[in-house]
N, C-alpha and C positions, 0 to 999 in steps of 0.2 A: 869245459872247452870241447867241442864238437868238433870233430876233421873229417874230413872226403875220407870216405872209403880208397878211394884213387890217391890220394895225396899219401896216404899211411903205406901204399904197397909199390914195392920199386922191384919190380923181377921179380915179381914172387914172394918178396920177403917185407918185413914191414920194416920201415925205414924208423931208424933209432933215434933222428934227429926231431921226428915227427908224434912219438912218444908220449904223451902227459909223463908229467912229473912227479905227479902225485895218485898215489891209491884211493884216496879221499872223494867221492863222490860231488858233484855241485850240482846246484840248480841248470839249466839250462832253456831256453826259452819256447823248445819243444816239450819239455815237459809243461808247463804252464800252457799252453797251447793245447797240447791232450787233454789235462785237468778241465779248462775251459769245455772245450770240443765236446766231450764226452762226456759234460757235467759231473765228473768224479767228485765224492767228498775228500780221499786219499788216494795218494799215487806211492808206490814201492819199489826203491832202486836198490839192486841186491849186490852188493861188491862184496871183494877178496878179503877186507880188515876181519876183524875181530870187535868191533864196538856198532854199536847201532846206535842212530842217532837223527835229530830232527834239521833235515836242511831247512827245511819252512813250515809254516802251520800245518800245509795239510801234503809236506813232499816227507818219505822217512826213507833214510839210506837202513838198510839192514845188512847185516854181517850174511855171511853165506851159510857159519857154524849155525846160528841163532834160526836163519830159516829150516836148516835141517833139522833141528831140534824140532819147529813147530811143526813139521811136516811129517817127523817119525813119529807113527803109531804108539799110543802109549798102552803099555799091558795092563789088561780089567785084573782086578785081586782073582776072579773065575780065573780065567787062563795059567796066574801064578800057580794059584792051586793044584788045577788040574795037571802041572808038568812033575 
């Protein structure tokens, strides 16, 4: 579900009735638009769960834990050693 930037904010504060409901990531018709536009083979939407998983063939929701993992440097046996 996609909302105005303006529709979510009322005085400053984002309006709780305007909220999604759910953590769960969806397709949405800008993504598929991007994928097109840009000829990507995969598109990567990174939310707050804990599970990663396949909205479409080629769209993948990824956990936020799970990119940080891919993204933390992993220590060569050399560096173990050498500490």
């Amino acid at each position: 579900m996609q909302i105005q930037r303006s529709t979510l904010l009322r005085q400053g504060r984002v309006d709780p009735e305007h909220q999604p409901s759910s953590d769960r990531p969806s397709t949405t018709k800008s993504m598929r638009i991007t994928l097109q536009d840009l000829a990507l083979d995969s598109l990567y939407v990174v939310h707050p769960g804990e599970h990663t998983f396949a909205l479409d063939t080629a769209i993948t929701a990824i956990a936020l834990p799970a990119l940080i993992d891919l993204l933390r440097p992993q220590a060569s046996p050399a560096s173990i050693a050498g500490s």
